[in-house]
C-alpha positions, 0 to 999 in steps of 0.5 A: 500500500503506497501512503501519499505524501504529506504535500500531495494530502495538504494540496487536496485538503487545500483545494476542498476548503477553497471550493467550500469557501468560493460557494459560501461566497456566493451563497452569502452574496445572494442571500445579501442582494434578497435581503436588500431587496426584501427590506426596500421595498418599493414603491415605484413598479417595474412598468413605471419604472418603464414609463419613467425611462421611454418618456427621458430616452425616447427608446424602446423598452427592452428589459427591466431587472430590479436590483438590491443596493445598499442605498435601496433598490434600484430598477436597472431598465435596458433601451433600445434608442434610434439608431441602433444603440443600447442604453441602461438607465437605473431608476431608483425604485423608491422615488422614481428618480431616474439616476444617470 
C-alpha cells in the first residue's frame, strides 16, 4: 500500500476548503442582494419604472431587472434608442428618480 505524501494530502485538503469557501461566497452574496431587496421595498413598479425611462430616452423598452443596493433598490431598465444603440438607465425604485 503506497501512503501519499504529506504535500500531495495538504494540496487536496487545500483545494476542498477553497471550493467550500468560493460557494459560501456566493451563497452569502445572494442571500445579501434578497435581503436588500426584501427590506426596500418599493414603491415605484417595474412598468413605471418603464414609463419613467421611454418618456427621458425616447427608446424602446427592452428589459427591466430590479436590483438590491445598499442605498435601496434600484430598477436597472435596458433601451433600445434610434439608431441602433443600447442604453441602461437605473431608476431608483423608491422615488422614481431616474439616476444617470
Amino acid at each position: 500500500m503506497k501512503i501519499p505524501r504529506p504535500a500531495a494530502v495538504i494540496s487536496t485538503l487545500l483545494i476542498g476548503v477553497l471550493a467550500a469557501a468560493a460557494a459560501f461566497d456566493a451563497s452569502a452574496r445572494a442571500a445579501s442582494e434578497s435581503l436588500l431587496l426584501a427590506q426596500a421595498a418599493p414603491s415605484v413598479s417595474a412598468d413605471q419604472a418603464a414609463a419613467l425611462v421611454r418618456t427621458k430616452s425616447g427608446g424602446r423598452i427592452l428589459r427591466v431587472d430590479l436590483e438590491g443596493r445598499t442605498g435601496g433598490a434600484v430598477y436597472r431598465v435596458k433601451v433600445l434608442l434610434e439608431g441602433g444603440r443600447v442604453r441602461i438607465y437605473r431608476v431608483d425604485a423608491g422615488n422614481g428618480r431616474v439616476l444617470e
